[in-house]
C-alpha positions in Angstrom: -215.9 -245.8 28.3 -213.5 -249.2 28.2 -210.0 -248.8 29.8 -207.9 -251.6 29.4 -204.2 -251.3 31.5 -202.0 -253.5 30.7 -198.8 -254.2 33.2 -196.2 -257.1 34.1 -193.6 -256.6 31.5 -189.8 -255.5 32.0 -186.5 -256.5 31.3 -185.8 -259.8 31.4 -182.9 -262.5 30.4 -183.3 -265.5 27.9 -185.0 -268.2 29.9 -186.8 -266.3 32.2 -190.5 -265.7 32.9 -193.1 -263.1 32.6 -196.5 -263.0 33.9 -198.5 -259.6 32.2 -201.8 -258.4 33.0 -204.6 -256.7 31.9 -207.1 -255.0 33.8 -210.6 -254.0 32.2 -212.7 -251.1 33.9 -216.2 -251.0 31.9 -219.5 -252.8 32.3 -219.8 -256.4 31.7 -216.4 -257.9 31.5 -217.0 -261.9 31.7 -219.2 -261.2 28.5 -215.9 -260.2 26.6 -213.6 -262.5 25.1 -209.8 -261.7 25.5 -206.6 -261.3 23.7 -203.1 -261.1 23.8 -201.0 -259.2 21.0 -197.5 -257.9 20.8 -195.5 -256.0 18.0 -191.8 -255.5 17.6 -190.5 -252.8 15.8 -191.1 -252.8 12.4 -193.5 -255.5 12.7 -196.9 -256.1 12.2 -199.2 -256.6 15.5 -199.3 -260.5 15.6 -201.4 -262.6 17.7 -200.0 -264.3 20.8 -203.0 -265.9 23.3 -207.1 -265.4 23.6 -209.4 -266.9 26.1 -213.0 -266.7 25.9 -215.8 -266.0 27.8 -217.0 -268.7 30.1 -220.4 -270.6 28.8 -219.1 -271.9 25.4 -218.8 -274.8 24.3 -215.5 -276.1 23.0 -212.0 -275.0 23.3 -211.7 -272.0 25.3 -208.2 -270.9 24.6 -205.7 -270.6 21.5 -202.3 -269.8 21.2 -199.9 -268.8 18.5 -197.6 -271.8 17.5 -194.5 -269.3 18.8 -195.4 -269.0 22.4 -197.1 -272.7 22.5 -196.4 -275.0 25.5 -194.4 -272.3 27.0 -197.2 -269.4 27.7 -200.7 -269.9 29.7 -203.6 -267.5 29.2 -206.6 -266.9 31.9 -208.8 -264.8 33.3 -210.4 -263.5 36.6 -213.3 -262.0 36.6 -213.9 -261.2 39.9 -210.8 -259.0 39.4 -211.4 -258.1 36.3 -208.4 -259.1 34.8 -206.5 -261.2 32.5 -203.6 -262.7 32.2 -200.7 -264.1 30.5 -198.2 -266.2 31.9 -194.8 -266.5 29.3 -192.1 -269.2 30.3 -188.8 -269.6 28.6 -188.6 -266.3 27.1 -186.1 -265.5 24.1 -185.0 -262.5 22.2 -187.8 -263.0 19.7 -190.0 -262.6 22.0 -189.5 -259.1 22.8 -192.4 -256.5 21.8 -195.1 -254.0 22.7 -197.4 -256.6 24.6 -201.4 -255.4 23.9 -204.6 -256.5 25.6 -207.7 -256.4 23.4 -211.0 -257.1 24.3 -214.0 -258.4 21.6 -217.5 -258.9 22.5 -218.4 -261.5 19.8 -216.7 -263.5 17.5 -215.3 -267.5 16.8 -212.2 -268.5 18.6 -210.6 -268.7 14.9 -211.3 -265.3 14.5 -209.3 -264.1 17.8 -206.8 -264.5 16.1 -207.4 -261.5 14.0 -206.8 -258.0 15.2 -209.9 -256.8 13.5 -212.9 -256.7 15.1 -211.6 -256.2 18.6 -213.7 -253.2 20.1 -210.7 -252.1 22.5 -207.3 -252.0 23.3 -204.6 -251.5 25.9 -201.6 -248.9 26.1 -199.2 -252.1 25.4 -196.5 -252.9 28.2 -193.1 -253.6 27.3 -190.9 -256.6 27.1 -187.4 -256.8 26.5 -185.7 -260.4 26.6 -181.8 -260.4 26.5 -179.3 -262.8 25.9 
């Protein structure tokens, strides 16, 4: 089966930086697009970052306008892994962080929970003031 393990997150103060990651054990990873939720509690999972698989054309990333210009999504896939690099954290930016892989789908539709055929345990992040 498809084991996604997400790490990186922690306490951290206002300001600060993050980088999480996401590892992927299962058979063909660079055929998977990737991407980055979080919920808070008693809030809907929302969408944070994707990337996708290398060999399209177009734009290969997308953010949520919350965590634009402050957070960088990529990939390895020698090592299997993604990441997500946050900058200039803030209190509402503190959730459950989930990695969720999807074999096929627009970049648009990334942005959507459904559809995603697996997901990570979620890791942490707590950003004080």
């Amino acid at each position: 089966q498809v084991q996604l393990v997400e790490s990186g997150g922690g306490l951290v103060q206002a300001g600060g930086s993050l980088r999480l990651s996401c590892v992927y054990s299962g058979v063909s990873f660079s055929n998977y697009n990737m991407g980055w939720f979080r919920q808070a509690p008693g809030k809907e999972r929302e969408f944070v970052a994707a990337i996708m698989r290398y060999g399209r054309l177009g734009r290969q990333t997308e953010y949520a306008e919350s965590v634009k210009g402050r957070s960088t999504i990529s990939r390895d896939n020698a090592k299997n892994t993604v990441y997500l690099q946050m900058n200039s954290l803030n209190p509402e930016d503190t959730a459950v962080y989930y990695c969720g892989s999807k074999l096929f789908g627009t970049i648009a539709a990334m942005t959507s929970f459904e559809g995603y055929n697996d997901w990570g345990q979620g890791t942490p992040v707590t950003v004080s003031s």
